[in-house]
C-alpha positions as a Markdown table, in Angstrom:
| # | Residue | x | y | z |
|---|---|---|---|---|
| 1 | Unk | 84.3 | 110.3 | 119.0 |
| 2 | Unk | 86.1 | 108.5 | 116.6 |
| 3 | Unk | 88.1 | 105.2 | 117.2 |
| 4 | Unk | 90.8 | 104.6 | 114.8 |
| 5 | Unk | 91.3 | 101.2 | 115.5 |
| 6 | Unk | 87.4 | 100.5 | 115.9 |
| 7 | Unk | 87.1 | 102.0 | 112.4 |
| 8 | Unk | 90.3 | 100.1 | 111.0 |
| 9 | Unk | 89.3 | 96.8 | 112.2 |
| 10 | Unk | 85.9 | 97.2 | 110.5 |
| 11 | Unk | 87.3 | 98.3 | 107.5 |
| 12 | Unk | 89.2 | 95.1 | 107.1 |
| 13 | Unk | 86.5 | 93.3 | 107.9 |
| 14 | Unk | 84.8 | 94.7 | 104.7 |
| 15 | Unk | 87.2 | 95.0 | 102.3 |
| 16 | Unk | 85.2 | 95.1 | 98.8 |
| 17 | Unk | 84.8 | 98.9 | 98.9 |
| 18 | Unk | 88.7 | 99.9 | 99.3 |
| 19 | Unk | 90.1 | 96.9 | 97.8 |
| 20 | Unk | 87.5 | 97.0 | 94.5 |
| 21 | Unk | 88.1 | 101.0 | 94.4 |
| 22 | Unk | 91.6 | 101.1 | 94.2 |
| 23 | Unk | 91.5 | 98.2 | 91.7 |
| 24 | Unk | 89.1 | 100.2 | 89.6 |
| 25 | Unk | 91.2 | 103.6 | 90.0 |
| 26 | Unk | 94.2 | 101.9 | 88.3 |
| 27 | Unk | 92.5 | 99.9 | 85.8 |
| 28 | Unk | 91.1 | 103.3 | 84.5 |
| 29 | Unk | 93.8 | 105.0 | 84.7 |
| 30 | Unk | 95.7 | 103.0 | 82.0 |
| 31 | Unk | 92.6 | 101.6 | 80.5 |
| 32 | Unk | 92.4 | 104.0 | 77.5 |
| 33 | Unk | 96.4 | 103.4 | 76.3 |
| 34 | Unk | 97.5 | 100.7 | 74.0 |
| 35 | Unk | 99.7 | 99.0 | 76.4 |
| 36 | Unk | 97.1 | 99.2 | 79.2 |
| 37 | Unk | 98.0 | 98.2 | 82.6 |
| 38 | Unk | 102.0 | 96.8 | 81.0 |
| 39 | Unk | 102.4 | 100.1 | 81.7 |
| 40 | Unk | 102.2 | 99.9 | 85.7 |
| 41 | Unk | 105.2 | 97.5 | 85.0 |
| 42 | Unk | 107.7 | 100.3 | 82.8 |
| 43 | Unk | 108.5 | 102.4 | 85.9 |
| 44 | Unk | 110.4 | 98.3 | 87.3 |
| 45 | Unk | 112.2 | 98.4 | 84.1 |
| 46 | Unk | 113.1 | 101.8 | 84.5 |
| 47 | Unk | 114.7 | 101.7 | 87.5 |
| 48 | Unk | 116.3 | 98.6 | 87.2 |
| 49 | Unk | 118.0 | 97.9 | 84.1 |
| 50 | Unk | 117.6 | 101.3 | 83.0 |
| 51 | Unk | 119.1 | 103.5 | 85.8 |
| 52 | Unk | 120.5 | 100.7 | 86.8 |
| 53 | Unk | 122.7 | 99.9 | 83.7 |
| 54 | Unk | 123.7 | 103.5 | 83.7 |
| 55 | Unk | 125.2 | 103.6 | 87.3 |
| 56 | Unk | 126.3 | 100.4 | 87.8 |
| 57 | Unk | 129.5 | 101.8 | 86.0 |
| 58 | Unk | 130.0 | 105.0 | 87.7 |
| 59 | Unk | 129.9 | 102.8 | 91.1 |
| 60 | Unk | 132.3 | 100.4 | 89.7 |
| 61 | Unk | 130.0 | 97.4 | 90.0 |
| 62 | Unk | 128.6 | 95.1 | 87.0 |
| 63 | Unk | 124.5 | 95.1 | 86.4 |
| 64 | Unk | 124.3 | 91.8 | 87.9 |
| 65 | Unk | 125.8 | 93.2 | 91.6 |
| 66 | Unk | 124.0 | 96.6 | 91.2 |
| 67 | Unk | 120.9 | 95.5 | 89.3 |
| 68 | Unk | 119.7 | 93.8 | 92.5 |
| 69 | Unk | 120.4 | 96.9 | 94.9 |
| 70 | Unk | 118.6 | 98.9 | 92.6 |
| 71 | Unk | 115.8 | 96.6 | 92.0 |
| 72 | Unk | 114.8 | 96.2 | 96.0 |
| 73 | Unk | 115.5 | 100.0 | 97.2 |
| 74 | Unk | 113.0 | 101.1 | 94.6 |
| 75 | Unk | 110.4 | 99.1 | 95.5 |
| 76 | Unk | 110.1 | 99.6 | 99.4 |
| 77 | Unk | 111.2 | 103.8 | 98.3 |
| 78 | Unk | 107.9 | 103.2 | 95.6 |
| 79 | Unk | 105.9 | 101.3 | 97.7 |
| 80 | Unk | 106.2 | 104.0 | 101.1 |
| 81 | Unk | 106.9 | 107.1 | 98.3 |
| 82 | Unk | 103.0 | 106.1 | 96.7 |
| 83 | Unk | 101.4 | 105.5 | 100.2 |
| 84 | Unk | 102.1 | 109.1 | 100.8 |
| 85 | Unk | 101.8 | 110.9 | 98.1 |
| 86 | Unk | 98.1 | 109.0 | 97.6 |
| 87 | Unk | 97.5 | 109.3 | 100.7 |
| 88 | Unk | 97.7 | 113.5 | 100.4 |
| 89 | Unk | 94.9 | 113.7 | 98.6 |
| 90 | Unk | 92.8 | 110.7 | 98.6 |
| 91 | Unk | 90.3 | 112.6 | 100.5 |
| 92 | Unk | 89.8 | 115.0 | 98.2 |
| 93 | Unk | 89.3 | 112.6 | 95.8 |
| 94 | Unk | 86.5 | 110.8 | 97.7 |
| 95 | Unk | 84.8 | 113.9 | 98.5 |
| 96 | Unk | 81.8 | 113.2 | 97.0 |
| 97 | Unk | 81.5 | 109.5 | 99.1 |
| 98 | Unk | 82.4 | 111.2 | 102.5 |
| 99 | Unk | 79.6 | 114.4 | 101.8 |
| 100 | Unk | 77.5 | 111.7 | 100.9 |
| 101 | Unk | 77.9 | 109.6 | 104.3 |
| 102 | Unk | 80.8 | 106.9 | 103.8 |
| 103 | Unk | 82.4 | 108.8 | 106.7 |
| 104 | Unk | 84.5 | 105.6 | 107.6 |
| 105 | Unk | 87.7 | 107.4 | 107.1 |
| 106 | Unk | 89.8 | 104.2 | 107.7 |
| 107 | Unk | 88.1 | 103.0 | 104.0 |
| 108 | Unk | 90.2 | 105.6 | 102.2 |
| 109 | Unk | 92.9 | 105.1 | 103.9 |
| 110 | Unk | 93.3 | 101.6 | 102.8 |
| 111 | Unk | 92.1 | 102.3 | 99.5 |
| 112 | Unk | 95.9 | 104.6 | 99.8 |
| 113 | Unk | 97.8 | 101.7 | 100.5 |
| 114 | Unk | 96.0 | 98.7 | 98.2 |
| 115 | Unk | 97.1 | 101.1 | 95.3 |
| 116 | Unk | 101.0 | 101.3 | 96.8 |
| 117 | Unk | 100.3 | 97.9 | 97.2 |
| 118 | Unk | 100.0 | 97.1 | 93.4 |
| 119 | Unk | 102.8 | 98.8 | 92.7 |
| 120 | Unk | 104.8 | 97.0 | 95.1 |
| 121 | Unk | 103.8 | 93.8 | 93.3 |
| 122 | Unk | 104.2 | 95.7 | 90.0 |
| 123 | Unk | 107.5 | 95.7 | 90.5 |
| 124 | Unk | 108.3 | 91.6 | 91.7 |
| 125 | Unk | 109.2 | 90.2 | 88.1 |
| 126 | Unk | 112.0 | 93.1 | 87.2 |
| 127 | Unk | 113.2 | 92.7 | 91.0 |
| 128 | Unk | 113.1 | 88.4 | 91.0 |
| 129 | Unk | 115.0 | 89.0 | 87.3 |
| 130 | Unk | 117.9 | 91.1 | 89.5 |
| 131 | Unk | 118.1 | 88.9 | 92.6 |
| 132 | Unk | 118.1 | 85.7 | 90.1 |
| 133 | Unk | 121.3 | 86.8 | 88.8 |
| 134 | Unk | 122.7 | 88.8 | 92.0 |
| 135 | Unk | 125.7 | 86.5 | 92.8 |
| 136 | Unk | 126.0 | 86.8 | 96.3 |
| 137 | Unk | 122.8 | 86.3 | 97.4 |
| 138 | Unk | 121.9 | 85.6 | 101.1 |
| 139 | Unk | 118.9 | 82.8 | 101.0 |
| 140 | Unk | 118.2 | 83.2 | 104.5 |
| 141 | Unk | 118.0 | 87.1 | 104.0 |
| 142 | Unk | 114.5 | 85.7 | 102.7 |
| 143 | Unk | 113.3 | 84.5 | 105.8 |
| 144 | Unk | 113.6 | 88.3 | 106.8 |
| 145 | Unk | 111.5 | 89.7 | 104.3 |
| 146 | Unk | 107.8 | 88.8 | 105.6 |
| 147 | Unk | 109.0 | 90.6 | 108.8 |
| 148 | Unk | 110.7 | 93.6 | 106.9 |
| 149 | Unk | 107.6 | 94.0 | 104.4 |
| 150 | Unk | 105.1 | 93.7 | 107.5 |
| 151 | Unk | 107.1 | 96.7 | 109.4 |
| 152 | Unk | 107.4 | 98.9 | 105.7 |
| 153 | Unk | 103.0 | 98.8 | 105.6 |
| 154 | Unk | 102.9 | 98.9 | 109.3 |
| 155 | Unk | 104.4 | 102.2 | 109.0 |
| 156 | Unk | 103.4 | 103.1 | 105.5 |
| 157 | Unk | 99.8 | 102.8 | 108.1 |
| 158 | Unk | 100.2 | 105.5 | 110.2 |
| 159 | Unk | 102.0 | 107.9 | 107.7 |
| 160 | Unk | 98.7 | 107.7 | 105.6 |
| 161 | Unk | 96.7 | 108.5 | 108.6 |
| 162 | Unk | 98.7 | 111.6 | 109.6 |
| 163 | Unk | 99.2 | 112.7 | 105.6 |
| 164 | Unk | 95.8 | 111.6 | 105.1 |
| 165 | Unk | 94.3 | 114.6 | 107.5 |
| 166 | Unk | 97.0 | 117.1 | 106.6 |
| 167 | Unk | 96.1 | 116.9 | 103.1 |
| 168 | Unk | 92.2 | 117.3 | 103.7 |
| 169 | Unk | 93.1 | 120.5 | 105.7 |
| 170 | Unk | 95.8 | 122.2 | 103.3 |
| 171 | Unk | 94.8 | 120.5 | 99.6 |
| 172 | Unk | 98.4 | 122.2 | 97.8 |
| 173 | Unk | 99.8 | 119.5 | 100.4 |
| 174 | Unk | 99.7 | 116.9 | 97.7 |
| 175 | Unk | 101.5 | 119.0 | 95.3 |
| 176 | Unk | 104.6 | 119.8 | 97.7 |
| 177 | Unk | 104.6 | 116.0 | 98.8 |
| 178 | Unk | 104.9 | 115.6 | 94.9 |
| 179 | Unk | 107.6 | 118.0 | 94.5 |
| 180 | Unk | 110.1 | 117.0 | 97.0 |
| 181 | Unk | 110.2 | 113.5 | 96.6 |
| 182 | Unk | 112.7 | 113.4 | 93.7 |
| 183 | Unk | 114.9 | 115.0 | 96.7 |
| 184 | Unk | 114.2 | 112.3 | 98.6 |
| 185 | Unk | 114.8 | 109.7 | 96.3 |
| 186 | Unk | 118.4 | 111.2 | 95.5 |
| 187 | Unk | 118.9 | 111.5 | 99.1 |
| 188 | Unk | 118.1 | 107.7 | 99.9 |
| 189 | Unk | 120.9 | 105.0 | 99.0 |
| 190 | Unk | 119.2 | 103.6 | 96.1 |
| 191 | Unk | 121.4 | 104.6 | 93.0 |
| 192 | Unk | 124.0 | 104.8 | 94.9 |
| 193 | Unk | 125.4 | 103.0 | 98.1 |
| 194 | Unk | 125.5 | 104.1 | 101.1 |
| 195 | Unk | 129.7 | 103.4 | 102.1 |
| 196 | Unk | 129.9 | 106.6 | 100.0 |
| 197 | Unk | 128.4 | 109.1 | 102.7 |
| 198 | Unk | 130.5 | 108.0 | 105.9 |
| 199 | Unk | 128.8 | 108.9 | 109.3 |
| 200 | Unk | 131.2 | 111.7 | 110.3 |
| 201 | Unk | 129.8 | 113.7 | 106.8 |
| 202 | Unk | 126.9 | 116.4 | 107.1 |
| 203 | Unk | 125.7 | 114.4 | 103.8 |
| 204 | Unk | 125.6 | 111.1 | 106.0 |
| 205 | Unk | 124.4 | 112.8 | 108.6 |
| 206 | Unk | 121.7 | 113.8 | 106.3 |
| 207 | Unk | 121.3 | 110.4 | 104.6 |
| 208 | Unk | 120.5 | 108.9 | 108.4 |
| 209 | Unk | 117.7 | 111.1 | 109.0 |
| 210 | Unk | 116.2 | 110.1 | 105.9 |
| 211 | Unk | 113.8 | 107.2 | 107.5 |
| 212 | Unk | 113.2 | 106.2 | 103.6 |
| 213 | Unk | 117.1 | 104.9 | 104.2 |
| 214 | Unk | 116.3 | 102.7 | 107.5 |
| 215 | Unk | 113.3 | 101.0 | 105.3 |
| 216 | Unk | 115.3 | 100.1 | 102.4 |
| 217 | Unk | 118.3 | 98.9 | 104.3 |
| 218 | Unk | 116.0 | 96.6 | 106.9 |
| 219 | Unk | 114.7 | 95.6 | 104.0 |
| 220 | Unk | 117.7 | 94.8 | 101.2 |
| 221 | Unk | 120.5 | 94.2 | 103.5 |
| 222 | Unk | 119.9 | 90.9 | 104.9 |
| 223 | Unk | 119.3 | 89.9 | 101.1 |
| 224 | Unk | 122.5 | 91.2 | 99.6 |
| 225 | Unk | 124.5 | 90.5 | 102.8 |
| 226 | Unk | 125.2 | 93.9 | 103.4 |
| 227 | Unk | 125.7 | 95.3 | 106.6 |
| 228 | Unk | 122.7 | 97.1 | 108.8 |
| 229 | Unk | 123.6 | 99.7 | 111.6 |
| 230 | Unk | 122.0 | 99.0 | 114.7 |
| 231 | Unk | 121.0 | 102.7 | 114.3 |
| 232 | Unk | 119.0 | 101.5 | 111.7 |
| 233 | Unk | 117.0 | 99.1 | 114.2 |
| 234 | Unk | 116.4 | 102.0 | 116.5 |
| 235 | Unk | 115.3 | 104.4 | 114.1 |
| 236 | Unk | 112.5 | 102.2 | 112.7 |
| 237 | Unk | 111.5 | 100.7 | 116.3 |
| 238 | Unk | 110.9 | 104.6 | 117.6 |
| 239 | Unk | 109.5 | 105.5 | 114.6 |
| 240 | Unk | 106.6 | 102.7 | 114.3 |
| 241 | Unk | 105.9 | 102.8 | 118.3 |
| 242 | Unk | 105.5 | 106.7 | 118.0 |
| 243 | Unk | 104.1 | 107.1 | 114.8 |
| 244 | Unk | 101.0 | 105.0 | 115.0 |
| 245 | Unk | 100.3 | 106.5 | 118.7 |
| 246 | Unk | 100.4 | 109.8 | 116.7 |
| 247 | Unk | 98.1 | 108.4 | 113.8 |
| 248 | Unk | 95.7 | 107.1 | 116.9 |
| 249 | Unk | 95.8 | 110.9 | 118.4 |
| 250 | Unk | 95.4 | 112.7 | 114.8 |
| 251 | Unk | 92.3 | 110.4 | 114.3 |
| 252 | Unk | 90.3 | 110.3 | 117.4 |
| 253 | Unk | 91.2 | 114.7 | 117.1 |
| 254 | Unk | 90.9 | 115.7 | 113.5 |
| 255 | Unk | 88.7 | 112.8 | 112.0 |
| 256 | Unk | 85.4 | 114.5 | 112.4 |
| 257 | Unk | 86.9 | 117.8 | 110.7 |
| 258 | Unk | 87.5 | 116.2 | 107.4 |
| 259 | Unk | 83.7 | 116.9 | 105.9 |
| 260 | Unk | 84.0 | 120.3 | 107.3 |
| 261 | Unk | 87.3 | 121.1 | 105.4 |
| 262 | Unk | 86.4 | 119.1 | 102.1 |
């Protein structure tokens, strides 16, 4: 029967197959263009001082106050947005390990999140350039953010897991993931704040049961020194407890399946 947090543990115990392999993955991805891997950093500049600059007027706010909100909500919305959509098909991509006997699922699984995990750090120097020149920044907001980046992977953790299995059973899973996460990203309070869907709406309503809103305001908030609903604290507490006792379930159950269904 299989253990997730047997297999997890030994995983991290040996990381030079999921840490070298993502590495590798993203080095060849890029490896034949000019710019190489500068280009893991465009999607940063993007976001920030390019959709940034552009709605930073229509919210009434100067790039120096919105460049900042920008910069943070797209890289925890990045960083848990790549963890699942890698995470959909990273079997399937390692088919050829797992028939071959590296049936130590938890390896692929944190091969998923080393590769968000580059992209989180991908995008530090466009964000540090926003909160450099954010003029109300809270310093003790950064004595939050271990914490608040600890709780995004913890949970970023189980959703590979569950995603992880789905995807191996049902490969288009991948592609809908892929499709409806520019929905998601609209629907999350990163281009936009979140004083402009009040509770009462059916679009706040919506907005709040969007957990990619609870990460990115746990996580910004205490930075900017902008308010967090105690909803907020709830949400993510329920959803970390529960989700990785799911992820434990889905493991020790479906694990053993995933060579069948590759």
């Amino acid at each position: 029967m299989n253990n997730f947090w047997r297999d997890l543990y030994g995983s991290i115990k040996e990381p030079e197959f999921w840490a070298l392999s993502s590495w590798l993955d993203i080095v060849v991805k890029y490896r034949k263009s000019s710019l190489g891997l500068l280009w893991v950093l465009m999607p940063s500049i993007v976001y920030v001082w390019g959709l940034g600059s552009f709605f930073a007027s229509i919210q009434g706010k100067t790039l120096a106050h919105f460049s900042a909100h920008v910069a943070i909500g797209a890289m925890v919305f990045r960083t848990l947005m790549s963890s699942i959509i890698e995470s959909a098909t990273v079997f399937n991509g390692s088919r050829s390990f797992i028939l071959d006997g590296h049936v130590r699922l938890t390896d692929y699984i944190l091969e998923a999140l080393a590769k968000s995990f580059f992209y989180f750090c991908a995008f530090i120097p466009a964000t540090l350039v926003a909160v450099a020149i954010y003029p109300d920044l809270q310093l003790v907001g950064i004595l939050w953010l271990p914490f608040a980046f600890v709780l995004t992977y913890v949970n970023a953790l189980w959703v590979t897991v569950a995603f992880s299995l789905i995807g191996a059973r049902f490969p288009d899973f991948g592609q809908l993931i892929s499709n409806i996460s520019i929905f998601i990203f609209l629907l999350t309070p990163i281009i936009w704040y979140p004083d402009n869907m009040p509770a009462d709406s059916v679009r706040g309503q919506l907005m709040r049961f969007n957990p990619f809103y609870h990460f990115v305001t746990i996580f910004r908030a205490p930075l900017l020194g902008e308010k967090i609903e105690m909803m907020s604290f709830w949400y993510v507490g329920i959803m970390t407890v529960c989700g990785l006792s799911l992820a434990t379930l889905l493991y020790r159950r479906y694990a053993r399946y995933v060579p069948l269904w590759l």
